[in-house]
TIRO-2110 file (N, C-alpha, C; in Angstrom, 1 decimal):
// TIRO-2110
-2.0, 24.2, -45.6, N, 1, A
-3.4, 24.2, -46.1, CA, 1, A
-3.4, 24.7, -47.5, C, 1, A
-2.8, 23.6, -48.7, N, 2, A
-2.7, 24.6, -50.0, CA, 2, A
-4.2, 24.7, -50.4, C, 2, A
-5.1, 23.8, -50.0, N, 3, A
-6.6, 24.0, -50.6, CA, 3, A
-7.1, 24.9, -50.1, C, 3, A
-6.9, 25.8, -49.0, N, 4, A
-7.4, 27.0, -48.7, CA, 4, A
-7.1, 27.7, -49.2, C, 4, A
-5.5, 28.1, -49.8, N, 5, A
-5.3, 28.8, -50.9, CA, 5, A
-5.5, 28.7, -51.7, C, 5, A
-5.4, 28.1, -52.4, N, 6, A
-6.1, 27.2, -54.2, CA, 6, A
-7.6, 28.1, -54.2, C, 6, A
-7.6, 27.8, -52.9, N, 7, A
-9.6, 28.2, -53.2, CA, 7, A
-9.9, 30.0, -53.1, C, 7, A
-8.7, 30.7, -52.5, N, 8, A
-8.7, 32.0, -52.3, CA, 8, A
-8.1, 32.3, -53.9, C, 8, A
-7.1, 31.9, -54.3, N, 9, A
-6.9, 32.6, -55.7, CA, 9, A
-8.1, 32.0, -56.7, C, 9, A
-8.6, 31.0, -56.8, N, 10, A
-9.5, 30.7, -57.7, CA, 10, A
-10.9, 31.7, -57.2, C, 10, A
-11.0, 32.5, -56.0, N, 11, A
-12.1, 33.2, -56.2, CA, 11, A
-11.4, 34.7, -56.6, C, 11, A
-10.0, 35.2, -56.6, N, 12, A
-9.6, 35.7, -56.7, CA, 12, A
-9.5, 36.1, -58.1, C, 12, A
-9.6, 35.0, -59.3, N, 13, A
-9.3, 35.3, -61.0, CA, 13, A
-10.9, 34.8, -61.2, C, 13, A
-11.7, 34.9, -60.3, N, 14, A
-13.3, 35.2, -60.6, CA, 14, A
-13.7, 36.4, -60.9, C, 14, A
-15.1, 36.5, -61.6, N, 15, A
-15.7, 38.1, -61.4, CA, 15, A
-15.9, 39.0, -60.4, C, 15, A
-16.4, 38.0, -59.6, N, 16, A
-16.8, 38.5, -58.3, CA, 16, A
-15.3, 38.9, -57.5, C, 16, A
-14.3, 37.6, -57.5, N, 17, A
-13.0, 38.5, -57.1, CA, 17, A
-12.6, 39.3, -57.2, C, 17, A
-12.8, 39.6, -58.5, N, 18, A
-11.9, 40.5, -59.4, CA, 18, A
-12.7, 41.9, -58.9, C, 18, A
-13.8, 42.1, -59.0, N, 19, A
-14.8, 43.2, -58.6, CA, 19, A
-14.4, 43.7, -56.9, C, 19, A
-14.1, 43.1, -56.2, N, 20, A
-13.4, 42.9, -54.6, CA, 20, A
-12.6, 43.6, -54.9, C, 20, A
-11.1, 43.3, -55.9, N, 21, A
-10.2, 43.4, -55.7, CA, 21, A
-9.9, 44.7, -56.5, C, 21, A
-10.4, 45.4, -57.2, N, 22, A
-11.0, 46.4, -57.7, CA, 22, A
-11.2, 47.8, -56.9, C, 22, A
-12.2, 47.0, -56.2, N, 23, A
-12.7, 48.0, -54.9, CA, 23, A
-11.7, 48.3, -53.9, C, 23, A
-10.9, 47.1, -53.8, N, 24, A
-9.5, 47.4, -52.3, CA, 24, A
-8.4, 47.9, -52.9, C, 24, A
-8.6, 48.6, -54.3, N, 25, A
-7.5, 48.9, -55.0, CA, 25, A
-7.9, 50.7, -55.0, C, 25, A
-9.4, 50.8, -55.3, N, 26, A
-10.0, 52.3, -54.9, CA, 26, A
-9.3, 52.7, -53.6, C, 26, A
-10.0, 52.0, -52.8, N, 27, A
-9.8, 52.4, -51.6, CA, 27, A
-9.0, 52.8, -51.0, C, 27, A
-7.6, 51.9, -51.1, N, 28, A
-6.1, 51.7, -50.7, CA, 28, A
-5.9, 53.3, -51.4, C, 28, A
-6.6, 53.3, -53.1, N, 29, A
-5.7, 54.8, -53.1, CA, 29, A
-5.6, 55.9, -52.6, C, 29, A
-7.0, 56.2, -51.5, N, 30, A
-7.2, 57.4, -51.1, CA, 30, A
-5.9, 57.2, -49.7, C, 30, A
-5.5, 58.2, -49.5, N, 31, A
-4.5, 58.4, -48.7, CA, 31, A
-5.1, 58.7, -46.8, C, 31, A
-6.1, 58.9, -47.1, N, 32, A
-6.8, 58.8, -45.3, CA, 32, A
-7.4, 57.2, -45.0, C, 32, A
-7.5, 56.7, -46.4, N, 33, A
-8.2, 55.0, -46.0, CA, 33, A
-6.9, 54.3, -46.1, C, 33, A
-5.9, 54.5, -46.7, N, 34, A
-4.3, 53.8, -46.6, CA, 34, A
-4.0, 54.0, -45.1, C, 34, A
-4.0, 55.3, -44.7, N, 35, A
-3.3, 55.4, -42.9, CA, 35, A
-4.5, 54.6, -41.8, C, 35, A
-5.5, 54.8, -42.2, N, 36, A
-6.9, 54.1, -41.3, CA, 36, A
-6.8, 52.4, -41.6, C, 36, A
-6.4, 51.8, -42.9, N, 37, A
-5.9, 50.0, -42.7, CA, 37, A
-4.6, 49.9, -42.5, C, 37, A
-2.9, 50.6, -42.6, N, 38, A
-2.1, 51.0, -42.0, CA, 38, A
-2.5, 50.5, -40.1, C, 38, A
-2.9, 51.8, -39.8, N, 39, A
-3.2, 51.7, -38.3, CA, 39, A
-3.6, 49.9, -37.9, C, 39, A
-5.0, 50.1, -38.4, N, 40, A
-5.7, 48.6, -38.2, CA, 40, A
-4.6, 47.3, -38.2, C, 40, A
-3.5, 47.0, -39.6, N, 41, A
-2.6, 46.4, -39.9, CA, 41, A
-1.8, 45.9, -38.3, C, 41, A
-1.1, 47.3, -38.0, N, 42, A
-0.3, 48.0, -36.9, CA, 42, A
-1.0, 46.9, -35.6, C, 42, A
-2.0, 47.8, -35.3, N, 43, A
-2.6, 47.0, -34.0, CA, 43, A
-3.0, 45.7, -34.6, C, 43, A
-3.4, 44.7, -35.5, N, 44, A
-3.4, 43.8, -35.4, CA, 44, A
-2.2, 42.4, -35.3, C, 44, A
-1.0, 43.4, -35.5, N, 45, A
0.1, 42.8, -35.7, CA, 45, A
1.0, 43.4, -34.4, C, 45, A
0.6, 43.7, -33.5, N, 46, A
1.2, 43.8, -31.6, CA, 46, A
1.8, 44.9, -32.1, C, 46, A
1.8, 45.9, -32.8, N, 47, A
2.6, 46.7, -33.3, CA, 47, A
2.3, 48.1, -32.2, C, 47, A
1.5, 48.1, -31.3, N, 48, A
0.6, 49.3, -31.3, CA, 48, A
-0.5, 49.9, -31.6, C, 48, A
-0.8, 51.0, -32.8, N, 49, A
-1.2, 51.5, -33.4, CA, 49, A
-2.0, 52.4, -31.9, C, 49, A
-3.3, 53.4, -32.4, N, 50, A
-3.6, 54.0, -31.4, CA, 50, A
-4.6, 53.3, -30.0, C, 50, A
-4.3, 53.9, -29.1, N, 51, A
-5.1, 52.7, -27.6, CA, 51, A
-4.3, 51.3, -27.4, C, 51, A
-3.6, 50.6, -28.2, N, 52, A
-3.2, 49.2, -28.5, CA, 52, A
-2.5, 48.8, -27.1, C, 52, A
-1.8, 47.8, -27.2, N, 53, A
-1.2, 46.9, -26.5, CA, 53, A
-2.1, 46.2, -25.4, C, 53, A
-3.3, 45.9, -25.7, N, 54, A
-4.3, 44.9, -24.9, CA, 54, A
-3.7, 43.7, -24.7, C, 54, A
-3.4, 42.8, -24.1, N, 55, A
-2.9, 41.3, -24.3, CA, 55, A
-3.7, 40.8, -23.0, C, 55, A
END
């Protein structure tokens, strides 16, 4: 699917991207919202994380 990508980096070197990407860069720095999308990551990826292994 390169035109799905194509179309995610071209919103990505937008204003509006760039403003997103900005904000997920805040975010990520605080060290309780890093372990809270960590976790999320974790269980979305069969990893576990906390309550996990539903299948």
């Amino acid at each position: 699917m390169p035109g799905l990508f194509s179309k995610v980096q071209e919103f990505l070197r937008s204003p509006q991207g760039r403003k997103y990407t900005d904000q997920a860069k805040r975010y990520a720095s605080d060290p309780k919202n890093r372990e809270k999308a960590q976790g999320m990551l974790n269980k979305f990826r069969g990893k576990g994380g906390q309550g996990g292994g539903h299948r």
